[in-house]
C-alpha positions in Angstrom: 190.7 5.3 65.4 192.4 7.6 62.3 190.0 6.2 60.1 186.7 6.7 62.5 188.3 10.7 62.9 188.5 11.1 59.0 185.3 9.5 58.4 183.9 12.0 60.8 185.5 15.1 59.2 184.3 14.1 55.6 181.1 14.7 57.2 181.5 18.4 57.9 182.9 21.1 55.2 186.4 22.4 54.8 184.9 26.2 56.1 183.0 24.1 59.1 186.3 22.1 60.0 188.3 25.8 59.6 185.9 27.7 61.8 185.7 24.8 64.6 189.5 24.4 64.6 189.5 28.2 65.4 187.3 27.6 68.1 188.9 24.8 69.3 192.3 26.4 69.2 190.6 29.3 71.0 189.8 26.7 73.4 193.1 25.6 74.2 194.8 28.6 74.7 192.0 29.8 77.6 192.8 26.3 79.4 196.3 26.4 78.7 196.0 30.6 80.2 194.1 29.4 83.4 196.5 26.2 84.0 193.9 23.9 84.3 195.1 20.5 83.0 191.6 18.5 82.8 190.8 20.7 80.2 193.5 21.5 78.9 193.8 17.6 78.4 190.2 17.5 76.5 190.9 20.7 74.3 193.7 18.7 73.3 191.7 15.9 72.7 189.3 18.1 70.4 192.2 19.8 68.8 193.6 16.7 67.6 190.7 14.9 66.0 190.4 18.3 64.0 194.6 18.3 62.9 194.2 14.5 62.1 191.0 15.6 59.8 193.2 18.6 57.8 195.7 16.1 57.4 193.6 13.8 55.7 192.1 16.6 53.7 195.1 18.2 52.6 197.3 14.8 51.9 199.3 15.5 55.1 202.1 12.2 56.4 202.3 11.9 59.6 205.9 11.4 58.0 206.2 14.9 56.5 204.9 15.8 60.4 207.7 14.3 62.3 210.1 15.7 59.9 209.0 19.3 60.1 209.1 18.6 64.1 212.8 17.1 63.8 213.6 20.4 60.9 212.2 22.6 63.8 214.1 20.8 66.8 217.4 20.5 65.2 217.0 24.5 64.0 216.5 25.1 67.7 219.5 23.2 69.0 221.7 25.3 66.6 220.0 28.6 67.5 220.5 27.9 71.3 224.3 26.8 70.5 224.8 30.1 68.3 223.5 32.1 71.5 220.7 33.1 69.2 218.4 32.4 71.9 
C-alpha cells in the first residue's frame, strides 16, 4: 500500500501536494468541529496518503516518527507531573 501512496505522490508536485495537504487539513478540522466521525474517518484517510507522500519526499522514518511521538509523550508525562499542566 506505502509504495502505491508514494507512487501516487511522485505524480503531483511538491507545491500541488503542499496546497492539497492544506486543503485536506482544512478538511479535517471542519469534521473534527462538527463531530461527525464518518468523515472525520475519510479526511483522515486523505490526510494520511498526503503525510505518508511528504515522508517519502523529504526522507522521513517512520522510525524518526515514533520517536518524536515518544520525545512528545514522555515531555508530556513530565509536564503533567511538574503541575505544568
Amino acid at each position: 500500500m506505502r509504495s502505491k501512496l508514494i507512487k501516487q505522490g511522485l505524480y503531483f508536485n511538491t507545491l500541488n501536494r503542499r496546497d492539497k495537504l492544506i486543503e485536506e487539513l482544512s478538511e479535517l478540522i471542519r469534521a473534527v468541529a462538527m463531530r461527525d466521525r464518518d468523515n472525520m474517518v475519510e479526511e483522515i484517510a486523505d490526510v494520511h496518503i498526503l503525510l505518508v507522500q511528504y515522508m517519502d519526499r523529504f526522507n522521513i522514518t517512520y522510525d524518526e516518527i515514533v520517536k518524536m511521538i515518544e520525545y512528545k509523550f514522555n515531555r508530556t508525562e513530565e509536564r503533567i507531573k511538574d503541575g505544568e499542566i
